[in-house]
C-alpha positions as CSV (number, residue, x, y, z in Angstrom):
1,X,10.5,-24.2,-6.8
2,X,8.3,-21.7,-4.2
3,X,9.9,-19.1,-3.3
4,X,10.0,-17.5,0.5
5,X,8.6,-14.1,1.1
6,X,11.5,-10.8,2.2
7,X,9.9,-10.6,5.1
8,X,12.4,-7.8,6.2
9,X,11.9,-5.7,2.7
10,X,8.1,-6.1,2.8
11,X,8.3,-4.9,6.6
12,X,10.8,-1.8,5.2
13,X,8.5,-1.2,1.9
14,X,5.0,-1.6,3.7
15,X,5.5,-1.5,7.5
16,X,5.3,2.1,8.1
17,X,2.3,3.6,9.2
18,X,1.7,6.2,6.4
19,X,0.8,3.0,4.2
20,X,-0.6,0.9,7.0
21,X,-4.3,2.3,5.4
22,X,-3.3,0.1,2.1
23,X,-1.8,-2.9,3.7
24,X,-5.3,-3.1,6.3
25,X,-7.6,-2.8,2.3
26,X,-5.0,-5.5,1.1
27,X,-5.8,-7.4,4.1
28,X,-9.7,-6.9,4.0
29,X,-9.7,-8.1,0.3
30,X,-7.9,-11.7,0.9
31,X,-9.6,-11.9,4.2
32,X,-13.2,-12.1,1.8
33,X,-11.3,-13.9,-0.9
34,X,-11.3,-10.9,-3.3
35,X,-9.3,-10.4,-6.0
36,X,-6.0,-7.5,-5.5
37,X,-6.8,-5.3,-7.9
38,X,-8.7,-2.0,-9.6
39,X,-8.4,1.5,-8.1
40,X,-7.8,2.5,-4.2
41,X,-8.9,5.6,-2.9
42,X,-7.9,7.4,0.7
43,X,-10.1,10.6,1.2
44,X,-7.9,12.7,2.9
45,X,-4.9,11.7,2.6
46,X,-1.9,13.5,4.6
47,X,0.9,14.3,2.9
48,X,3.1,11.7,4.2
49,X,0.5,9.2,3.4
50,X,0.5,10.5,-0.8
51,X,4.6,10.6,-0.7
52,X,4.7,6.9,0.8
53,X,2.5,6.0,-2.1
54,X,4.3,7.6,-4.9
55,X,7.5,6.1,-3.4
56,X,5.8,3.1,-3.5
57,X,4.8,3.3,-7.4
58,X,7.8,5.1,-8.3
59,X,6.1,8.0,-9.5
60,X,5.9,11.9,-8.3
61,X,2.8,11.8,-5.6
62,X,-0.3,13.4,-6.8
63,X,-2.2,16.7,-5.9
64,X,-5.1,14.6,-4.9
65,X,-8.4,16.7,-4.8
């Protein structure tokens, strides 16, 4: 059985634009076939931009250096 995509809970989880960074490296991996995985990196990241990650890993956002 395949299964259908949330498309309104990935839009709530990954729509906004303090994660739109990660979802355009998501999309620049599958779009040259490369594999989802190993460590991401955004120099500079805002604030907003650390706290939507750590909501999104369930974890207390980094100082970041």
């Amino acid at each position: 059985m395949v299964s259908t995509p949330d498309l309104d809970r990935l839009r709530r989880v990954l729509g906004g634009e303090d994660l739109r960074w990660l979802v355009d490296r998501m999309w620049s991996r599958l779009a040259r076939d490369l594999p989802l995985d190993g460590d991401v990196t955004l120099r500079a990241a805002t604030p907003a931009q650390r706290q939507a990650v750590a909501r999104l890993l369930g974890r207390a956002p980094g100082r970041g250096t």
